[in-house]
ROSE-4610 file (N, C-alpha, C; in Angstrom, 1 decimal, always signed):
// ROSE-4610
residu = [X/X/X/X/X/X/X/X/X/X/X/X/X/X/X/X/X/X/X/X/X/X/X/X/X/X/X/X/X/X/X/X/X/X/X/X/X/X/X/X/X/X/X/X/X/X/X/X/X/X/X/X/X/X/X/X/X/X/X/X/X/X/X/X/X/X/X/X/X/X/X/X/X/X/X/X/X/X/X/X/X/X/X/X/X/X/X/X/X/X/X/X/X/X/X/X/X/X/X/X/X/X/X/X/X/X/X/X/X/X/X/X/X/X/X/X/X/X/X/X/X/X/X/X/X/X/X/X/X/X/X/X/X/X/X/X/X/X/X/X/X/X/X/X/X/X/X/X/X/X/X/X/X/X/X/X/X/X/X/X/X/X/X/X/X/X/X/X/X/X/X/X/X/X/X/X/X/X/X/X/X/X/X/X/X/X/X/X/X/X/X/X/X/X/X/X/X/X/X/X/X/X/X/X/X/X/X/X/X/X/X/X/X/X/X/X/X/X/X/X/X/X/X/X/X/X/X/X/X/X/X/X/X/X/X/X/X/X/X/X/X/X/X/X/X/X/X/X/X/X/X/X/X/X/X/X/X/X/X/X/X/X/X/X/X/X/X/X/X/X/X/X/X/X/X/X/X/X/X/X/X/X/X/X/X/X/X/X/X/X/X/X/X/X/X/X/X/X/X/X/X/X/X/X/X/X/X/X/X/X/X/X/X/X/X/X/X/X/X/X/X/X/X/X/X/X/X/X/X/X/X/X/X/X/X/X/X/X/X/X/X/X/X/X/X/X/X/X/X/X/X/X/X/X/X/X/X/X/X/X/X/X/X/X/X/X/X/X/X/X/X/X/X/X/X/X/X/X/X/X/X/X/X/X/X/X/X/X/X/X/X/X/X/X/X/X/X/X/X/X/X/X/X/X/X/X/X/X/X/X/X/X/X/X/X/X/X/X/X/X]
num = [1/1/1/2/2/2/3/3/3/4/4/4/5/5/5/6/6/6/7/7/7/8/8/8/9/9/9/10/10/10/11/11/11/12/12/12/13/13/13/14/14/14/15/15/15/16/16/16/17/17/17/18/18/18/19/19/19/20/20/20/21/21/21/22/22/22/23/23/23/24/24/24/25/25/25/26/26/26/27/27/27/28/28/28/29/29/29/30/30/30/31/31/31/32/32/32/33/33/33/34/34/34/35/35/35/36/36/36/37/37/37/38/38/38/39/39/39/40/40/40/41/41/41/42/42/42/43/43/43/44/44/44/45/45/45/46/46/46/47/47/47/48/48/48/49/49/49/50/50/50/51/51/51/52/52/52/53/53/53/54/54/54/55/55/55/56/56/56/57/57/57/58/58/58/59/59/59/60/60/60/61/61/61/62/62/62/63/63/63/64/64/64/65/65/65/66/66/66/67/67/67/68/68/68/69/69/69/70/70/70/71/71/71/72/72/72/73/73/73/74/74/74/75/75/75/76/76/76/77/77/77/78/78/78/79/79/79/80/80/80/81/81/81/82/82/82/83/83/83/84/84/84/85/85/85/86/86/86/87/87/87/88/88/88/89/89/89/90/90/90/91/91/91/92/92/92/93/93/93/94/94/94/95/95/95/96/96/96/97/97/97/98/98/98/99/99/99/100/100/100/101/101/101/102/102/102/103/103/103/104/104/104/105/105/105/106/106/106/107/107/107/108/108/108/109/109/109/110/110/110/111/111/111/112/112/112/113/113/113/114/114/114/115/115/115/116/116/116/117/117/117/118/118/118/119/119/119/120/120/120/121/121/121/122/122/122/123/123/123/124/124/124/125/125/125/126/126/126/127/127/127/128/128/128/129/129/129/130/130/130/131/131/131/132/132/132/133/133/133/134/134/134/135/135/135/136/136/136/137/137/137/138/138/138/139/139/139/140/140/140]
x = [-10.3/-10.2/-8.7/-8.1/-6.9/-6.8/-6.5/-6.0/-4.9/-4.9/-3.5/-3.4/-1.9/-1.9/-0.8/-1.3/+0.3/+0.5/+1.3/+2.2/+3.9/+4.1/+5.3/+6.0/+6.1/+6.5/+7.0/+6.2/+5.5/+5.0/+3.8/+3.3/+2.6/+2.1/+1.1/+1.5/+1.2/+0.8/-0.1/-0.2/-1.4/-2.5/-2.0/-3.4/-4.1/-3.7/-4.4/-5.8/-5.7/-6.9/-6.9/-7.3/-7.5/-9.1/-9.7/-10.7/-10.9/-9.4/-8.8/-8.7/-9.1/-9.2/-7.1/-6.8/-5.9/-5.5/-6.8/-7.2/-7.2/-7.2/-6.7/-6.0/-5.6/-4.3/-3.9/-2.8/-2.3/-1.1/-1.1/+0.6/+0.1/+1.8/+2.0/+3.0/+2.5/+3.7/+4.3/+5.6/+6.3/+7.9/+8.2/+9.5/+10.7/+11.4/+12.7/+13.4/+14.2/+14.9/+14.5/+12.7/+12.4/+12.7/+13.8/+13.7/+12.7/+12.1/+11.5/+11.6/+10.9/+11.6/+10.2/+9.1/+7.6/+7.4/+6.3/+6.5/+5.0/+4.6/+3.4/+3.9/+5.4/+5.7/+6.5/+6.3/+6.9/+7.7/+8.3/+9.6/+9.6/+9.4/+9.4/+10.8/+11.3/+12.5/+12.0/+13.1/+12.4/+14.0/+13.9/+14.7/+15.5/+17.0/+18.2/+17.6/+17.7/+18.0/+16.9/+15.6/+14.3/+13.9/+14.3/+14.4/+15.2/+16.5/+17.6/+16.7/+16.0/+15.4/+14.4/+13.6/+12.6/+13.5/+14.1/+14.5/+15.5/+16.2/+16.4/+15.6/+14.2/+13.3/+12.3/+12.9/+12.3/+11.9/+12.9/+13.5/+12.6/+12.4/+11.7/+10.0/+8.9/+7.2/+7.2/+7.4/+7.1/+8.2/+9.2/+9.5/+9.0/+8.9/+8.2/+6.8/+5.8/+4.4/+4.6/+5.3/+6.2/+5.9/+6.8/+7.3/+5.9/+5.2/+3.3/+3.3/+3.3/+2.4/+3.5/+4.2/+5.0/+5.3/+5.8/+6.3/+7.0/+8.2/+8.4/+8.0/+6.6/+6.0/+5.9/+6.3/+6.8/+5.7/+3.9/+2.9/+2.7/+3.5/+3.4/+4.4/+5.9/+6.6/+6.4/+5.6/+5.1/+4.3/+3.3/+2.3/+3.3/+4.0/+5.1/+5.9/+6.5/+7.3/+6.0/+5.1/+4.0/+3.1/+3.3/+2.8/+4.1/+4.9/+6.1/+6.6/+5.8/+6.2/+5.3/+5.6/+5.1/+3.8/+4.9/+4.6/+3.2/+3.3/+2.4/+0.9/+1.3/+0.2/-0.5/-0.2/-0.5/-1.0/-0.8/-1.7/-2.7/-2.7/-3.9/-5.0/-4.7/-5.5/-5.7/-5.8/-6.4/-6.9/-6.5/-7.0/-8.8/-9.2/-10.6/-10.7/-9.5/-9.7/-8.3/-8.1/-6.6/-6.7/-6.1/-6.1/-4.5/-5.2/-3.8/-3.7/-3.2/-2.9/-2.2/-1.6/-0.5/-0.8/-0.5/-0.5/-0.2/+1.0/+1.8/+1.0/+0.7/+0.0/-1.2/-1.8/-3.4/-3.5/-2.2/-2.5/-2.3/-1.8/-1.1/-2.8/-3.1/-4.5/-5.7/-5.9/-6.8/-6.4/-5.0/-4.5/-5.1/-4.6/-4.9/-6.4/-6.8/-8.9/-9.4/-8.9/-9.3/-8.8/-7.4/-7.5/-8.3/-8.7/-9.1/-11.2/-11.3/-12.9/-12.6/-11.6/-11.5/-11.5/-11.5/-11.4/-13.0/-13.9/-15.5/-14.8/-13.9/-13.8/-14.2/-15.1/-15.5/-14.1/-13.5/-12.4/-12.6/-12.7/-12.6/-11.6/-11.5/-10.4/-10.3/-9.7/-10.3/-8.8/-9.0/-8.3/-8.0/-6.7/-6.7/-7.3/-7.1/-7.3/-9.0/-9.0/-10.9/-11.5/-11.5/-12.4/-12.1/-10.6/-10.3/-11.3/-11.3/-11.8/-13.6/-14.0/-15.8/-15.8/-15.1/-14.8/-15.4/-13.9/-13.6/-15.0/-15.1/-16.6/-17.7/-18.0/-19.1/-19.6/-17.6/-17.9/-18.1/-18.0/-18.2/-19.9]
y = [+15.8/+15.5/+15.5/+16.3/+16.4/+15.1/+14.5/+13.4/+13.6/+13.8/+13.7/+12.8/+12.4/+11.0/+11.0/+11.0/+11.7/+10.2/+9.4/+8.1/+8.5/+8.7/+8.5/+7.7/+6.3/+5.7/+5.6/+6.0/+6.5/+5.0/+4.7/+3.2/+3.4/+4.4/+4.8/+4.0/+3.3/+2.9/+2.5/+3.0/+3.3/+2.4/+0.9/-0.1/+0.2/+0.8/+1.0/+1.7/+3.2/+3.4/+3.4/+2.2/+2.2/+2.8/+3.9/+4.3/+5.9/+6.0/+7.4/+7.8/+8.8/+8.6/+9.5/+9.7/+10.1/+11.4/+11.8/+13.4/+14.0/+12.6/+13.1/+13.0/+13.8/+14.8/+13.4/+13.2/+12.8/+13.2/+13.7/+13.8/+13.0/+12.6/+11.5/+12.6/+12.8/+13.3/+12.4/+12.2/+11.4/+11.9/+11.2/+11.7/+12.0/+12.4/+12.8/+11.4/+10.8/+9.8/+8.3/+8.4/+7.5/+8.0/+7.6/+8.2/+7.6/+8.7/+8.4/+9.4/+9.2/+10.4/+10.6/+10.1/+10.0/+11.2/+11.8/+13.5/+13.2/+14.1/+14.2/+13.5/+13.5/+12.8/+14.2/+14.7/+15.8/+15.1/+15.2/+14.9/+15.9/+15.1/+16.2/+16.2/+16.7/+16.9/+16.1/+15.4/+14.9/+15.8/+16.2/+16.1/+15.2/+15.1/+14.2/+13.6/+14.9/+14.3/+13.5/+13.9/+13.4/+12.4/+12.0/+10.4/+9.8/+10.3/+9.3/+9.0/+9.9/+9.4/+8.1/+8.5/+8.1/+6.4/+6.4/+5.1/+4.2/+5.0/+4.2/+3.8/+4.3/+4.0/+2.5/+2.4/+1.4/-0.2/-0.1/-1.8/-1.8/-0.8/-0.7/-0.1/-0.9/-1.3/+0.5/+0.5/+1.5/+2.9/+2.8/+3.8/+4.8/+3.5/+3.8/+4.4/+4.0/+4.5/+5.3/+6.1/+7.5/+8.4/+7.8/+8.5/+9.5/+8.4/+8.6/+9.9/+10.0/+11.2/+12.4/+12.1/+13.4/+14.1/+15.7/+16.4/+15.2/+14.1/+14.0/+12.7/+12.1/+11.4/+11.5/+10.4/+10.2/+11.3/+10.6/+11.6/+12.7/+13.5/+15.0/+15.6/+14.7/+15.5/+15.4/+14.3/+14.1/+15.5/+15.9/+17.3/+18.6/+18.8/+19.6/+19.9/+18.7/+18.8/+19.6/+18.9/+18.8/+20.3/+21.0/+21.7/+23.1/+23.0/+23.8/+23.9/+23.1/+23.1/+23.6/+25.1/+24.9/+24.9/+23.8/+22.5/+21.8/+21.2/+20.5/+21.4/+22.9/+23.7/+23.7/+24.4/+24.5/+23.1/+22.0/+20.7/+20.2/+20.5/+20.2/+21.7/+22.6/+23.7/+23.6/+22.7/+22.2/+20.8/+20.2/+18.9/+18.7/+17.3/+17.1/+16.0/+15.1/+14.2/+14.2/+13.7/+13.3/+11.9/+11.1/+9.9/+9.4/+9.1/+8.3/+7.4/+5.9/+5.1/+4.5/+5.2/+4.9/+5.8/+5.1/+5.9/+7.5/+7.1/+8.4/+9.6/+9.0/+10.3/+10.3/+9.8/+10.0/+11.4/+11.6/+13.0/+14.2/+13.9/+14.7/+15.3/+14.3/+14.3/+15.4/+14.5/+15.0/+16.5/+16.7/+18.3/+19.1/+18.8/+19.5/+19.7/+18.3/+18.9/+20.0/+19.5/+20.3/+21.9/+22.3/+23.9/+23.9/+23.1/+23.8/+23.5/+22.9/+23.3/+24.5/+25.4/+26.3/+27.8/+27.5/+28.4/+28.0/+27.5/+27.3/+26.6/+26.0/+24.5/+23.4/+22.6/+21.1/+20.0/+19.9/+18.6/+17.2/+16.2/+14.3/+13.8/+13.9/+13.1/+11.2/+10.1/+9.2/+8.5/+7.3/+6.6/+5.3/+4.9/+3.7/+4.1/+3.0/+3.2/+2.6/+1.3/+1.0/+2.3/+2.9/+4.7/+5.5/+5.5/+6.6/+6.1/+4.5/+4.5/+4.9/+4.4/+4.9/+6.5/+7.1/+8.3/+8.8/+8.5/+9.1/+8.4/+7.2/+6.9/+7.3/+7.6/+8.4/+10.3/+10.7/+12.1/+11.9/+11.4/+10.9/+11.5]
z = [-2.5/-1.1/-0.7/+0.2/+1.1/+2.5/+2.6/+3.6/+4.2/+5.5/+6.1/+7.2/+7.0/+8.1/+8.8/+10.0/+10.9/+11.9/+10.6/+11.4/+11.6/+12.5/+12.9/+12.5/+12.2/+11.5/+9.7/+9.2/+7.7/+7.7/+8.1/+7.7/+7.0/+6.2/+4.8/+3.9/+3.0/+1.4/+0.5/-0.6/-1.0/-1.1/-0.8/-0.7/+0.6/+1.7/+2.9/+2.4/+1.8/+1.2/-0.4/-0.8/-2.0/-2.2/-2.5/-2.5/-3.3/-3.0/-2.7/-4.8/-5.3/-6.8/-6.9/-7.9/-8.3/-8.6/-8.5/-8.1/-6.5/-5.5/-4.1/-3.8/-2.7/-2.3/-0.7/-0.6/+0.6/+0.8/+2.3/+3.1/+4.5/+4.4/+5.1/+6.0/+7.5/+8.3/+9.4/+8.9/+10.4/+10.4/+10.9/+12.6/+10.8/+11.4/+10.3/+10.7/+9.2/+9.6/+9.1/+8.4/+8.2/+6.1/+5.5/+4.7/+3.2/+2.3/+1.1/+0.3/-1.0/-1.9/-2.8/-2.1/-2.6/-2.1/-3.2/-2.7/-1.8/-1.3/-0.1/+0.9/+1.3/+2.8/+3.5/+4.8/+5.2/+6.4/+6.8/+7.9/+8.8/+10.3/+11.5/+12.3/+12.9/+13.9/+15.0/+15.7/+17.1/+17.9/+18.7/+19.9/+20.2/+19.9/+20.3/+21.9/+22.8/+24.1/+24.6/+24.3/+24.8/+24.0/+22.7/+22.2/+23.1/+23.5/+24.2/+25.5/+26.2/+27.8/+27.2/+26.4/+26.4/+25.5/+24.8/+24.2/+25.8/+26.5/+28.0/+28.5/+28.7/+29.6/+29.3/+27.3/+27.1/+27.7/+28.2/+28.7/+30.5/+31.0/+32.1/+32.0/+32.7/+32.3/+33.5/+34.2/+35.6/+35.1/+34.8/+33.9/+32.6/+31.8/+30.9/+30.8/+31.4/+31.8/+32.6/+33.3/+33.8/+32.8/+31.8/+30.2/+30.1/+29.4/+28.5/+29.5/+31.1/+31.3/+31.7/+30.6/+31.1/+30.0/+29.8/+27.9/+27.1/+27.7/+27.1/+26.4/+26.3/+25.9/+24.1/+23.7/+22.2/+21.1/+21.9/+21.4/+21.3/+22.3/+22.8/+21.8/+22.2/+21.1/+19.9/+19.2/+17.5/+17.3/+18.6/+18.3/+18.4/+19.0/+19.4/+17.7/+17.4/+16.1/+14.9/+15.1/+13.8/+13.7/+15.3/+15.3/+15.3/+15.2/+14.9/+13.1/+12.2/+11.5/+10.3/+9.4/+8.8/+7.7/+6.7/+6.0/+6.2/+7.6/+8.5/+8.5/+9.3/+9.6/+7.9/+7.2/+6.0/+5.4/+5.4/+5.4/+5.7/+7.2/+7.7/+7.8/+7.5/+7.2/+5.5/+5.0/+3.8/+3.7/+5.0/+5.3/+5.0/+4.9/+4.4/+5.8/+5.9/+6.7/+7.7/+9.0/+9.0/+9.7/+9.7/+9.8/+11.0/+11.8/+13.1/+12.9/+11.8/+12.0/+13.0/+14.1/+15.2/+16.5/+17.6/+19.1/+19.2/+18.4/+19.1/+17.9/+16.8/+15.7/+16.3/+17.2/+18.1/+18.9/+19.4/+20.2/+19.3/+18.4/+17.6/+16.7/+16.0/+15.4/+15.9/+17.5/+17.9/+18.8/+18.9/+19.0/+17.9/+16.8/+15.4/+15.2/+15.4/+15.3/+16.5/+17.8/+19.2/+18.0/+18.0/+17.5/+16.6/+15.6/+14.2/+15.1/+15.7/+16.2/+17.3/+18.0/+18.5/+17.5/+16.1/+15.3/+14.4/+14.9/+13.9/+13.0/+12.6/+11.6/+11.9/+11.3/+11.4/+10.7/+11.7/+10.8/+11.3/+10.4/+10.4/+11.0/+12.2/+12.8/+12.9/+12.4/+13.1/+13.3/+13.8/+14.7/+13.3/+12.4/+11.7/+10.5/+10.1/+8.3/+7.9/+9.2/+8.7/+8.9/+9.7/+10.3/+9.1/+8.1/+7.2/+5.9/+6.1/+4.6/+4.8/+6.1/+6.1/+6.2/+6.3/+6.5/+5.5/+4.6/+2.9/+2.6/+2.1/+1.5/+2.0/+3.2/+3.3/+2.9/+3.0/+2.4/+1.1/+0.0/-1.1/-1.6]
């Protein structure tokens, strides 16, 4: 089984799904910068300038909720990086499951399943790690 988990953060570790045998495959894709040297982690590029708006905008509620519906929404650019890369393509076109632990890996996820059901593929999208582990144990 191939798992892929697109946190931005890298908040993966391996007690999240302990279920997973040693024979399964996980990559973990998030933002460049979060550094590790654990192999199955891929690093995406974010954009200098559209971090800097989007990190100004933090401190303001009416700004920020601007942000979300606009490109340069933190989620859009995670699908943007993830889908420019790749590393990434080649992951999730061997993916079994992919798993969004995080907001901004949600649009990104359900991007990747929308194309791959535009191409006759059935792919496991879910939302968190309780949805990844009934997931995995139910393909089981």
């Amino acid at each position: 089984m191939h798992v892929v988990i697109f946190s931005p953060t890298d908040s993966f570790s391996a007690e999240a799904l302990p279920m997973l045998d040693p024979a399964d495959r996980v990559t973990v894709v998030r933002w460049a910068g979060h550094e590790s040297d654990e192999p199955g982690r891929i690093a995406v590029g974010q954009g200098t300038l559209s971090a800097r708006v989007v990190a100004a905008a933090r401190g303001n509620v009416l700004i920020r909720t601007v942000v979300r519906a606009t490109p340069l929404d933190t989620g859009a650019r995670f699908w943007r990086a993830t889908r420019s890369d790749s590393r990434v393509r080649d992951a999730v076109r061997t993916a079994d499951v992919i798993v969004a632990p995080e907001r901004d890996g949600g649009y990104a996820a359900w991007a990747w399943r929308r194309l791959a059901a535009r191409k006759g593929r059935e792919l496991a999208v879910v939302a968190g790690y309780p949805a990844a582990r009934n997931t995995i144990e139910q393909s089981r």
